[in-house]
N, C-alpha and C positions, 0 to 999 in steps of 0.2 A: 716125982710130982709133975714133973714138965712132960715127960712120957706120959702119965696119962692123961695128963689135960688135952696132947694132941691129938691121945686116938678117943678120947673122947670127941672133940671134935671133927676129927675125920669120920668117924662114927653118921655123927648126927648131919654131916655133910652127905654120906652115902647114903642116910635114909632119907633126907632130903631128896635127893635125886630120884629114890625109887617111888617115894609118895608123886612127884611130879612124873613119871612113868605111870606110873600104876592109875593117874584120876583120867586121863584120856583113855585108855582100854578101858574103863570103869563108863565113861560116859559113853563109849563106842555102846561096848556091851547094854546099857539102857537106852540107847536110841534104835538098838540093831532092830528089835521085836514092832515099833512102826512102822519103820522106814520099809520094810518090805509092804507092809500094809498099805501107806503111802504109795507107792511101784506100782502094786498090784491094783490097785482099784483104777486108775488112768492107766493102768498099762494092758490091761487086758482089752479092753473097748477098741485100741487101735488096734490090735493082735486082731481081733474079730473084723474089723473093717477093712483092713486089707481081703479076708477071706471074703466077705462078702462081695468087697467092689471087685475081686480078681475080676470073676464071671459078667458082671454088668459091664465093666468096659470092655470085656471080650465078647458081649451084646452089643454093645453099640456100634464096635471097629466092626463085626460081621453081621448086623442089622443092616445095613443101608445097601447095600447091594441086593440082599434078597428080598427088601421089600420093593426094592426098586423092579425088580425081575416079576414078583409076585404081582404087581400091580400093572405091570405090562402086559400080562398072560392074563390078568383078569381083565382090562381092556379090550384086547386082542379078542377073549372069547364072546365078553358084551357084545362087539362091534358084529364078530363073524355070527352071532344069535341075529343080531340085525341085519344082515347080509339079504339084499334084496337090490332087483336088478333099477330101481330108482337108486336106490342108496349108490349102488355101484356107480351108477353114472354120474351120480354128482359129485362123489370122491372119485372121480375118472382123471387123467390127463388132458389137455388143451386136446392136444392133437387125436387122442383117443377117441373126448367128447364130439369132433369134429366130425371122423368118422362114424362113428355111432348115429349121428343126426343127418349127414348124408346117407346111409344106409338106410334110414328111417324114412328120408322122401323119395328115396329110388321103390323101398316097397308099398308106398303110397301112392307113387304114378302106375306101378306094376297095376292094382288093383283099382283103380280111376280107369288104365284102362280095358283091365279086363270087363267091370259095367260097359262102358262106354260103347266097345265093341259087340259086346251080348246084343246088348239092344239093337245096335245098328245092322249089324247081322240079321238079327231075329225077322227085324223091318224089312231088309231089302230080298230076303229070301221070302217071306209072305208075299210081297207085292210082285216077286219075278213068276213064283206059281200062278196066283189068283189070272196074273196075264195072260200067261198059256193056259190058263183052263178058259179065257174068255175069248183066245183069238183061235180056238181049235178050229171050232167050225166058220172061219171065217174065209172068204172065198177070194179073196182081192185085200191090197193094201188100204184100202180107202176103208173097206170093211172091217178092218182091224183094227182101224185108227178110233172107228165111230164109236167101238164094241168097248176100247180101253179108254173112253170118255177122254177126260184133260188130267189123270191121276199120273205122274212121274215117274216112269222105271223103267230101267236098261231098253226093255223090251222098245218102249216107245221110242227109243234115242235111235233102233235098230230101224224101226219102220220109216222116221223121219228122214232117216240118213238113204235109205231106198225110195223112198218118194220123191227127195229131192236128186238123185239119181237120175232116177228116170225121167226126170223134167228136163233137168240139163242135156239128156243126151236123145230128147227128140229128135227124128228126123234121122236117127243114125239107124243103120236097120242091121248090123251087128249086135248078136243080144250077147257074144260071148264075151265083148268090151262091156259091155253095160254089167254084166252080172260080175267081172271080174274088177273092175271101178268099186263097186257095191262090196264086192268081200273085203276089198281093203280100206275103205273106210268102217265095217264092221270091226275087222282087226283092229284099229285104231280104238275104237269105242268099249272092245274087250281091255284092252291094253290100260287105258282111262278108268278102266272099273275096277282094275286088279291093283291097279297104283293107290286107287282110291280105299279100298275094303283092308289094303295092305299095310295103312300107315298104323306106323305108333309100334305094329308089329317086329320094326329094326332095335326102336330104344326098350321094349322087351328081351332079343336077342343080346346087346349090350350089357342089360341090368344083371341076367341071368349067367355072363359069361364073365363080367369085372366083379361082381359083388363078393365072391368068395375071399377073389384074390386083395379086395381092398379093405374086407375084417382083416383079413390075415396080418397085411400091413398094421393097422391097429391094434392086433393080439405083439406082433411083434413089438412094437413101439413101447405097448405096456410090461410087457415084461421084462425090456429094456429097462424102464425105471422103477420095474422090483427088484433088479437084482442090484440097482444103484441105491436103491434104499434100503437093502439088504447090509452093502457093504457101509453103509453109514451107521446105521443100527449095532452092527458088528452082532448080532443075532442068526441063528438059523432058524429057529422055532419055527414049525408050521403054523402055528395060532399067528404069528405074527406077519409073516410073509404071504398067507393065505388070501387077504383082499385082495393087494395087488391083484398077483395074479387073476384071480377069480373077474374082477374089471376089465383085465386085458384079453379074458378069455370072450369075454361078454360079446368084444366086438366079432371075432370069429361066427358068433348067434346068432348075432344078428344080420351078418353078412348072407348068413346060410338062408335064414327068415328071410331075408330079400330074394335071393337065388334062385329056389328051391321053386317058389310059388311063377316066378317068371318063365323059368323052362316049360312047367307043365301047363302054362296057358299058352303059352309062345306053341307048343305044338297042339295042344288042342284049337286054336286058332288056324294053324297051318291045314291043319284036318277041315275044321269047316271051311273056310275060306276054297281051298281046292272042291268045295263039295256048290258051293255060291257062284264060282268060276263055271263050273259044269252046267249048272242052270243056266247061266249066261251065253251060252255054247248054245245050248237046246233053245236060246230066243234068237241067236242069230242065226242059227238053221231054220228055224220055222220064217222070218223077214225075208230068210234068202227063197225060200218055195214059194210065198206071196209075191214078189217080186216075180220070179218065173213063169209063175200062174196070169200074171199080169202084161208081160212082155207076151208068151204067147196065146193070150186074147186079140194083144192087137194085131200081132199079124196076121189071125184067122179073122179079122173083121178085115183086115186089110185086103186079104186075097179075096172075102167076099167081095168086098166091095169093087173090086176088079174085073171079077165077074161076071156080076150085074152090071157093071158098066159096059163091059164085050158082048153082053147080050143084046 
């Protein structure tokens, strides 16, 4: 009896135990079929977000440089579409602008005096012809002087300078001092007229001979701070480096634009000029025959008179 009351109890001990085993797997097992469901609904949404955000933040970390790049290069092309030689010079350097604007009054005096000299040329070669065609037929200095009225030019400078000549050296009866007194104060008066027709001529020769070399200086200077702005930029890009340069080139341009135009008036000047000298020539030859023509009148009036007196 006591036999089986124990294993009766030990019994209902051991099914005991498997009922409290068995209701936890019992409640797993009825929770298992949500709880994935549960998982899966919040769990997929981050599974998807990470795939999405991968690429956008691998957008953003490699976004910022190339629009940085992208935006420089569209600048760069703006700027180079606008690319004009004001533009240039106002994004130019101090020192570049400096050049640039002295270059710019060196070919502004070049051309002031090329007018200048046109005219005054034009003028004194008009008046040194009209002269010798009015003292052709003239027979004596006094006759030349009457014939060339009180109108200014060389010519006149040549007969005064023989008139008073000859006055001073009355009474001398050496004509080959007198004519040779007379050459050299002509010489002097040519000399006066060549210094005179020649000016402005020197700072031509100047303009045309420093101007290249002081773009140059300028092209160099600028490209000196392309290539300093180069290494700041840490860029090589032609769109980008392209103004620079192109500014620094500018002053070379203009150098030449000043240059170019000085040479070719500086010797067409020399050309006429040597052709106004020559007229000048043919007025003091013609003052020196009136003069000769004059000296010997008075001797043959002289030896008349000598002779009527012997008589």
């Amino acid at each position: 009896m006591n036999i089986s009351l124990s294993r009766a109890v030990t019994f209902a001990v051991i099914s005991a135990l498997l009922l409290s085993l068995a209701a936890p797997s019992v409640a797993q097992q009825n929770a298992t079929p949500s709880a994935p469901l549960a998982q899966q609904a919040p769990a997929q949404p981050p599974a998807a977000l990470p795939q999405a955000a991968a690429p956008a933040a691998a957008s953003d970390t490699a976004a910022p440089p190339a629009e940085r790049e992208a935006k420089s290069l569209k600048a760069a092309t703006a700027e180079l579409k606008e690319l004009s030689p004001w533009t240039m010079f106002k994004s130019a350097d101090v020192v570049v602008k400096a050049v640039m604007i002295g270059l710019a009054f060196a070919s502004l005096v070049t051309w002031t005096i090329f007018i200048a000299k046109m005219v005054e040329l034009a003028v004194v070669q008009r008046k040194v012809r009209s002269a010798l065609v009015k003292i052709a037929d003239a027979r004596s200095l006094a006759e030349a002087q009457f014939a060339l009225g009180a109108k200014g030019s060389v010519l006149a400078s040549f007969l005064a300078a023989a008139m008073r000549e000859a006055r001073l050296s009355a009474g001398i009866s050496s004509d080959a001092g007198i004519k040779e007194r007379a050459a050299s104060s002509f010489a002097e008066i040519v000399r006066a007229e060549a210094r005179r027709v020649r000016l402005g001529m020197g700072l031509l020769a100047t303009i045309g001979a420093t101007s290249p070399f002081v773009g140059l200086f300028g092209t160099v200077w600028g490209i000196m701070n392309s290539f300093i702005g180069i290494s700041k930029s840490q860029t090589t890009n032609l769109a980008v480096v392209a103004p620079g340069i192109a500014e620094a080139l500018l002053a070379t341009a203009i150098g030449l634009v000043a240059a170019i135009p000085a040479v070719i008036i500086y010797n067409h000047f020399a050309r006429v000029t040597k052709g106004y000298l020559e007229l000048v020539s043919r007025a003091s030859g013609a003052a020196g025959r009136l003069l000769s023509r004059d000296l010997d009148r008075t001797h043959v009036s002289g030896g008349q008179r000598g002779r009527d007196a012997a008589e």
